[in-house]
C-alpha positions in Angstrom: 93.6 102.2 103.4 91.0 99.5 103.2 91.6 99.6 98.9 95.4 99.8 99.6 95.3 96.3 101.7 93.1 95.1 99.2 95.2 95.8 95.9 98.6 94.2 97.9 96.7 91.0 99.3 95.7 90.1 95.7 99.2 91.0 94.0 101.5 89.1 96.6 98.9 86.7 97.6 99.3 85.4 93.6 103.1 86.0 94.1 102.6 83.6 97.3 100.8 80.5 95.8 102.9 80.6 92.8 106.4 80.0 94.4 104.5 77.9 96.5 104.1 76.0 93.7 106.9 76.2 91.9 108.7 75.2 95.2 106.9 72.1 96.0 107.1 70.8 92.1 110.8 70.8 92.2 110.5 68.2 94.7 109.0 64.4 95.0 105.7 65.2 97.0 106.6 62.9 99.6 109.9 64.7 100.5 109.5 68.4 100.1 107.6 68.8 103.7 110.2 66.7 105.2 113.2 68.7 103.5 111.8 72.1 104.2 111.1 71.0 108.0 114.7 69.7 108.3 116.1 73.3 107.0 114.2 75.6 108.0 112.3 74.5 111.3 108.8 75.8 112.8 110.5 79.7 113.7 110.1 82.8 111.0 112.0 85.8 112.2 111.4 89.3 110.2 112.9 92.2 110.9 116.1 95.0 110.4 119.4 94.7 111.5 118.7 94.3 115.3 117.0 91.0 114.8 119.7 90.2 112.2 122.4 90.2 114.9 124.3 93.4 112.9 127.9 94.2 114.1 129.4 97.7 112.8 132.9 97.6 111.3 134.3 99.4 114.5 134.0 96.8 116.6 136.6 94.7 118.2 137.1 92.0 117.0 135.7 93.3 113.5 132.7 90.7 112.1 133.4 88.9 108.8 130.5 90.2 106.5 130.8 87.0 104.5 129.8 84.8 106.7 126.0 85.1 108.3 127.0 83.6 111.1 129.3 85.7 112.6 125.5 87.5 114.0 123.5 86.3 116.3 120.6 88.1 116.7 117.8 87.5 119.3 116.2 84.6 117.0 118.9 82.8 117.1 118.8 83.4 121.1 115.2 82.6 121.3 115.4 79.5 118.8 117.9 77.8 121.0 115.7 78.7 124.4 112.6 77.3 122.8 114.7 74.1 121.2 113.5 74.7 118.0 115.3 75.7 114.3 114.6 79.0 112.8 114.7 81.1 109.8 116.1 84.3 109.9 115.2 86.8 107.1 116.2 90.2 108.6 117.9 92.4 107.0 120.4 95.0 108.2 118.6 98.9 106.9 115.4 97.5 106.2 112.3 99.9 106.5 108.6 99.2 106.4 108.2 100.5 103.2 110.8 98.7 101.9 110.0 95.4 103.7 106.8 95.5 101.3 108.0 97.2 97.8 110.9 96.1 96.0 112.7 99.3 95.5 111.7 101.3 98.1 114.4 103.3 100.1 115.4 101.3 103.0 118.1 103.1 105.0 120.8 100.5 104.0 119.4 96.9 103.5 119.3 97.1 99.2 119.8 100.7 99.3 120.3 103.9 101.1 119.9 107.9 100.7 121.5 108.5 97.4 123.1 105.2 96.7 122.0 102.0 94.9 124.1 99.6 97.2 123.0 97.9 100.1 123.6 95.4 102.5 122.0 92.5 100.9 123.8 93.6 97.7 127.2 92.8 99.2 126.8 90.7 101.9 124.7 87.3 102.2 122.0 87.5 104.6 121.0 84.5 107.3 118.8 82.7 104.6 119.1 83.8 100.6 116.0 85.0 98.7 114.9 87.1 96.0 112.2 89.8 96.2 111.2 91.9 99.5 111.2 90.4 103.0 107.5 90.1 102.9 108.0 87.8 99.8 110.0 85.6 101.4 107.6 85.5 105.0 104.5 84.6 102.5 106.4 82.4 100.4 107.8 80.4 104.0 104.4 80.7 105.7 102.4 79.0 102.1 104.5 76.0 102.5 106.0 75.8 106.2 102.3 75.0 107.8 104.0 73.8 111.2 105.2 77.1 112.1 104.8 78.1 115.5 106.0 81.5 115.8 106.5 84.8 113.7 108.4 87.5 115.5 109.1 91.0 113.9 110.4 93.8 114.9 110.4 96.9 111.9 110.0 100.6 111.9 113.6 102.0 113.8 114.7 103.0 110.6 111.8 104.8 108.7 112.7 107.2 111.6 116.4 107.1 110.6 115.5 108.0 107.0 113.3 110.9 108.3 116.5 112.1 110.3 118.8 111.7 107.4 116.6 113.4 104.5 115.0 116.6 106.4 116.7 119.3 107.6 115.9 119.9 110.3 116.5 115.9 111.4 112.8 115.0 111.7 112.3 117.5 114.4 109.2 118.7 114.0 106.1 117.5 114.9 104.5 116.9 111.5 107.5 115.0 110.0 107.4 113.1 112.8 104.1 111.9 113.4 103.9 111.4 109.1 106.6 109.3 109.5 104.6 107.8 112.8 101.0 106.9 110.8 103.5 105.6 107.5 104.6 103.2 109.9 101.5 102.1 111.1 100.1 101.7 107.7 102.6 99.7 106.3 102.3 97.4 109.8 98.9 97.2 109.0 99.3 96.1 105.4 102.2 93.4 106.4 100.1 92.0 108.9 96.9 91.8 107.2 99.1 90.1 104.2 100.5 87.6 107.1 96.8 87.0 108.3 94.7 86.5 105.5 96.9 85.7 102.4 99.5 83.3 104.3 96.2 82.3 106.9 98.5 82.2 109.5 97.1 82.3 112.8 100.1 81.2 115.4 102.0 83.3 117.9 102.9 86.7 116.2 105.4 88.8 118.4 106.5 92.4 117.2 109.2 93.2 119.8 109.3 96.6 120.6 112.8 99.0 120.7 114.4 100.2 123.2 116.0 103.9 124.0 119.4 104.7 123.1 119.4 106.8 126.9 116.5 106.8 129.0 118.0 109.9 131.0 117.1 111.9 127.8 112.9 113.0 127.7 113.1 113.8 123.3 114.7 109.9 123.2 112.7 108.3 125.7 109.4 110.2 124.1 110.3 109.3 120.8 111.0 105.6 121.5 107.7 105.2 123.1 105.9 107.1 120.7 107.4 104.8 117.9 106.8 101.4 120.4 102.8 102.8 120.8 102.3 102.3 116.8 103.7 98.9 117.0 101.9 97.9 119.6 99.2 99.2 118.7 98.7 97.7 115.4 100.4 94.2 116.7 97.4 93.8 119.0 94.9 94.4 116.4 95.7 91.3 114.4 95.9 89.4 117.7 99.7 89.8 118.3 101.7 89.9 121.3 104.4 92.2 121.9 107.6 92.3 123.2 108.8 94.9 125.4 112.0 95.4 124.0 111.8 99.0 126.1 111.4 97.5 129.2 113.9 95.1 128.8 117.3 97.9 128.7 115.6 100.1 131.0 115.8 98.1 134.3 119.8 97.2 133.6 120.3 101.1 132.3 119.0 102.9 135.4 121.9 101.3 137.3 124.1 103.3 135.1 122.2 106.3 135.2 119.9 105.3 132.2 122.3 104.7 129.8 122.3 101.4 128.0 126.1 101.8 126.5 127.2 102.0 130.4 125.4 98.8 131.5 127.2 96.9 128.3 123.6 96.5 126.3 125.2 97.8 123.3 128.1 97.4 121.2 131.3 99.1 122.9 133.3 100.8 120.0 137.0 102.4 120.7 137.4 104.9 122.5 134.6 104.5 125.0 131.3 104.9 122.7 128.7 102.5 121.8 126.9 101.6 118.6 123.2 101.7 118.3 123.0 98.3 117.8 122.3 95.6 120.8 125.7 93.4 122.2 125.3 90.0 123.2 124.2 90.4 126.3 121.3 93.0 124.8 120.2 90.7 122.3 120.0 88.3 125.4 117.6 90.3 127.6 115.4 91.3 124.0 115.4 87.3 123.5 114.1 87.0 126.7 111.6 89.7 126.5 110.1 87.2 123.8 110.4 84.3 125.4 108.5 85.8 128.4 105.4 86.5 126.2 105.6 83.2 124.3 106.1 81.0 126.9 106.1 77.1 126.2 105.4 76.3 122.2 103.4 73.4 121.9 104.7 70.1 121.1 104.6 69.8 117.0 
């Protein structure tokens, strides 16, 4: 593992410093910190569709895909709490190995299970780049030296693709925990890139998920088995984390543990709900942050 951190520190960190560079070039030296500040603001949000704010096509009234901000995601919640700008680079399907390797399998952000599309291949995300996710963070983090807060929240869908490419969905143990310590591993390696090549050393918050029905033991066991990893591995590089879990399971137990009931995810027709938070659960993940963050200092 220790050679593995090693060998992608040295190939992204070079990545890194040379759009750094390229970057700051293009522009008078005097202006680039100014325009980048202006845009982007002192906020870096990472993470897979339920930070990007992602709506299913079911829902009523249906999103428009073209347009970025028709989502709101709990960044943009927590950037307007904390009165600050931020930059939103989650994307919709994106998995821990393919938030590091360009051309993993993500489980629908530039690919999926058998098929070369993705969301980011249609659809415009909340800020444009090229490369992975963790491209873009070390890129922003090389020349946005204000920043003030990272927040992440990765892993949900490693378990998906572990459910949607074994046969027996990811049921047994081993499959599980493998996809368990692949998770932690790639945490590690995103963090320690975050760390040491970006030398970032502000607030870092991985928020943690919540259960789709915490009246069911195999969900709420498998959610907190998932949010042990992350936290886990958040603490280790001096992270704070959300508890995302917490934060639908006070609400749900009024309506007999299910989150759908107490309108903390997306209502389809006919009575169902999407896996994905509604406003008012992005609201209560937002805050889940916020209470861990607290004040940001003044800039």
């Amino acid at each position: 593992m220790r050679s593995l951190i090693r060998r992608a520190a040295v190939v992204v960190a070079g990545l890194a410093v040379g759009v750094a560079a390229g970057l700051m070039s293009a522009l008078p030296a005097s202006a680039a910190p100014v325009t980048w500040s202006a845009v982007n603001g002192p906020y870096l949000a990472l993470g897979d569709s339920v930070a990007f704010g992602y709506v299913p096509p079911q829902a009523v009234p249906p999103p428009n895909y073209y347009d970025p901000r028709s989502f709101v995601g709990y960044p943009e919640d927590v950037a307007q709490a904390l009165h600050i700008r931020v930059s939103n680079a989650s994307c919709p399907g994106e998995t821990t190995a393919s938030f590091l390797v360009p051309g993993a399998l993500s489980n629908g952000c530039e690919n999926s299970p058998g098929s070369s599309i993705g969301y980011r291949t249609q659809y415009p995300l909340h800020v444009q780049y090229q490369g992975t996710q963790m491209q873009y963070a070390l890129k922003y983090l090389a020349v946005h030296r204000h920043t003030q807060l990272v927040t992440i929240d990765i892993g949900a869908n490693d378990v998906f693709l572990c459910q949607e490419t074994t046969a027996d969905r990811c049921a047994s143990t081993a499959e599980f925990q493998a996809v368990l310590r692949e998770i932690g591993a790639n945490l590690t390696i995103i963090y320690t890139l975050i760390r040491d090549v970006a030398q970032y050393h502000g607030l870092l918050v991985a928020l943690t998920y919540y259960s789709l029905s915490y009246s069911d033991p195999t969900q709420v066991a498998g959610t907190e088995a998932l949010d042990s990893v992350i936290a886990s591995v958040t603490e280790k590089f001096g992270g704070k984390v959300a508890d995302g879990f917490a934060a639908f399971e006070g609400p749900s137990a009024a309506f007999g543990g299910s989150p759908c009931a107490a309108g903390l995810l997306i209502k389809l027709p006919g009575g169902t709900c999407d896996v994905h938070p509604s406003p008012a659960g992005q609201l209560l993940l937002a805050q889940a942050i916020e209470d861990v963050v607290g004040a940001l200092p003044p800039k």
